[in-house]
Steps between C-alpha positions, in 0.01 A plus 500: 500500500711735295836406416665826748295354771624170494883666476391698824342189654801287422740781655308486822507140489876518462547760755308335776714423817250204545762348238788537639383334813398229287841438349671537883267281615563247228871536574493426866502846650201548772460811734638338850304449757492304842283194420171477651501913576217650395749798364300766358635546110764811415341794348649836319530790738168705391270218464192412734536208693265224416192452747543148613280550801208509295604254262520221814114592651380243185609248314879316504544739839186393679527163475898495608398706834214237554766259488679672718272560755435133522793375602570721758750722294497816364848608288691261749373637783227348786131570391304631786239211588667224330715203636824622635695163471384502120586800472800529645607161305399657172680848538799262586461331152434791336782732593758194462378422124498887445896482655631216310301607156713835549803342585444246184468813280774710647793330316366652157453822595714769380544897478464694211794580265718789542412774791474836337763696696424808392142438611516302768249263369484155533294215335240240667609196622319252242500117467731254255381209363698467239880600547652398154272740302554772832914475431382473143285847470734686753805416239309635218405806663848610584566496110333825505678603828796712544752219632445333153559811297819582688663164460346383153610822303847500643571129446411573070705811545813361654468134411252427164491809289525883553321592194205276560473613896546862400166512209334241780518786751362729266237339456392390832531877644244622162281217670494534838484867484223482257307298727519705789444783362164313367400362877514839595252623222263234539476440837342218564519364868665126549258197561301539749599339829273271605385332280914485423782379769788748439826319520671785431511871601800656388332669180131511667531922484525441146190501237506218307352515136750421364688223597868612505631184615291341138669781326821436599472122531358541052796742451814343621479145373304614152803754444756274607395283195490764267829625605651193547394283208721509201787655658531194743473141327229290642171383410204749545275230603698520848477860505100498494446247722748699786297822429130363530602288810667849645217727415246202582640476845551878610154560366321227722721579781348825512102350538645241753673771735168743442608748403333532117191424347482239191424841295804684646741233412343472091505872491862504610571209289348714194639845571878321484440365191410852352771666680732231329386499134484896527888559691691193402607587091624805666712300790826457260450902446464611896826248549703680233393842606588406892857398396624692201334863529717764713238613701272221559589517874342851584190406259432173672545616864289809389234286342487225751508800788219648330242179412588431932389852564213474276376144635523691903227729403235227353358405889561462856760337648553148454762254413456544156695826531795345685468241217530687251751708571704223559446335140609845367772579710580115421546578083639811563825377659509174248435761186799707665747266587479274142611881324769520703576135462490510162678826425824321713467210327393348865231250332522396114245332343584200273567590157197410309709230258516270747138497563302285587668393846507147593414456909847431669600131650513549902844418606600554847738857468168610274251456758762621802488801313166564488418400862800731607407799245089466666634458874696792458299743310142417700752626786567790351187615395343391853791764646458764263107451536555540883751791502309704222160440743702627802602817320192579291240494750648774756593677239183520336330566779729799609458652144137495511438590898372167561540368883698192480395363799239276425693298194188316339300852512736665314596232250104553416563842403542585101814705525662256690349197362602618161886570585558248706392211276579647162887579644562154689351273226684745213840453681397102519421521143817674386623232750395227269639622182831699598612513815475078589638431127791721612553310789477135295781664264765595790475207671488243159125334520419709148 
């Protein structure tokens, strides 16, 4: 065997949902069922279902009806010729062991993770056998999820270190939108379901090679090493061992829930690391250029308006495009509001003489003042997200003649799609960096 058909062999290998199944199975996840049901299995919409009929006229079927047949039963129910006490005695037995094995099995069942409301999808109820890696996975995959972007950027931003959240942003938006923009050139379809129990559906419109959640899960902890280490004093040992435990996690949270091959999940490992060695000596440059140069704000809402436009014409509508829009709108409206932040002297940087900086002792008016400065600003940004969604999608909708009616159909339409995310997460963005910093400075928690 040639050496390119062993790589294509060992890509198939990798890409097999058989896998996946594997791993959930070794991690306690089973497809719920009621015990002693003789459920037929889940199959794709599409697919022919399998002929059991013929398979039980021999063999392992044959023998069970004989069995049957004997004792008077037939699937629980009275066999025509055969003993009615026995029988009735046994179909008593049977349906009470079927009840209590279905009651013993209903306390670890659960529904899948996160309803798609713009969908209306919602995943299989499946079976837990294993809670602490369940609570475990389901953490790891919300690093990659938009609750954890919204709170972890803002706390470095307002609490850490403005300069490091600000080139951490840029990178994670030349990532993300990268990826997409990849998923929807490759194409490839998520793991088949069954063999694989989806615990999660909110993405499941998406394609899935690559793995964004791997991309972004490799991006944000490598970068927050590089960007971190020598400007803050502490030993890089730590700093590795947080990032391959972060990456580690989000990446095998991702097989767990379903939702990615083992080869989705390397080549989104992979494609970060490029994106990173090729963007990141030009982070310190994309920073200086957002603050300092006059008209950085019409070239970066032009730029970012433009990739989002691009990225709506690569496929049909999916999440993706909501997504993605989002992430752009996102480092718009951080990109924005750091210029204007920085031209009013809003936000300083340390001076670069009293680098590197030594992590602060937690005293009690310290850590009041970051609990106060993240309770208040996730408040405003939850309004401001809220108002700006209110406003934006009516009035997209009446710009472009789209009926308003029906809310989720017209969210699913580009033009809307487009304004209404790239506006709302802009203004939360600007938010972030200028508006909530504002607010910390009137009121003393700067």
């Amino acid at each position: 065997m040639s050496l390119r058909q062993r790589l294509a062999a060992l890509l198939v290998c990798l890409r097999d949902p058989q896998k996946v199944a594997s791993f959930q199975r070794l991690c306690g996840v089973e497809e719920a069922r009621p015990a002693g049901a003789d459920a037929p299995p889940r199959r794709e919409p599409g697919t022919a279902p399998e002929d059991r009929g013929s398979r039980n006229l021999e063999g392992g079927g044959g023998k069970l009806r004989g069995c049957g047949a004997r004792n008077g039963v037939r699937n629980g129910l009275p066999e025509a010729g055969g003993d009615p006490a026995t029988a009735t005695a046994t179909a008593t037995a049977t349906a009470t062991a079927g009840e209590r094995g279905s009651k013993a099995t209903l306390h670890n069942r659960t529904q899948g993770l996160r309803r798609n409301s713009l969908t209306g999808e919602e995943g299989e109820v499946y079976g837990v056998r294993n809670w602490l890696l369940f609570y475990l996975f389901s953490f790891g995959t919300e690093l990659g999820n938009e609750l954890f972007y919204i709170t972890f950027f803002p706390f470095w931003i307002w609490n850490l270190d403005a300069l490091v959240g600000r080139r951490l942003v840029v990178m994670w938006v030349l990532v993300m939108y990268l990826g997409q923009c990849a998923k929807d050139v490759i194409r490839w379809p998520r793991p088949a379901s069954p063999p694989v129990v989806k615990l999660e559906v909110f993405y499941n419109s998406e394609y899935s090679m690559p793995s964004t959640h791997a991309m972004s899960g490799t991006a944000i902890p490598i970068s927050l090493v590089l960007l971190t280490y020598g400007r803050w004093q502490y030993p890089l040992m730590y700093g590795l061992v947080i990032a391959t435990c972060w990456c580690s996690l989000v990446c095998l949270s991702r097989i767990y829930l379903g939702m990615h091959s083992i080869l989705d999940i390397i080549a989104g490992f992979l494609y970060a690391i490029f994106i990173l060695a090729v963007f990141y000596p030009y982070v310190e440059l994309i920073d200086n250029f957002n603050q300092i140069y006059k008209y950085s704000p019409l070239i970066i809402i032009s730029l970012h308006l433009a990739l989002g436009i691009f990225s709506f014409t690569l496929d049909t509508w999916s999440t993706s495009r909501g997504d993605t829009a989002q992430i752009l709108g996102s480092g718009a409206g951080i990109a924005c509001g750091s210029h204007i932040a920085y031209h009013i002297g809003l936000m300083s940087d340390p001076p670069l003489d009293i680098l590197p900086l030594t992590i602060p002792s937690i005293t009690v008016t310290r850590f009041g003042k970051v609990i106060l400065r993240i309770l208040i600003g996730m408040v405003c940004l939850l309004l401001m997200r809220i108002v700006m969604k209110k406003i934006t999608i009516p009035l997209a909708c009446k710009m472009f003649g789209i009926k308003s009616d029906d809310v989720r159909k017209a969210r699913q339409c580009m033009e809307v799609e487009l304004t209404y995310r790239y506006i709302t997460y802009g203004m939360v963005g600007f938010s972030i960096t200028f508006l909530v910093p504002c607010l910390f400075f009137f009121i003393g928690l700067s």
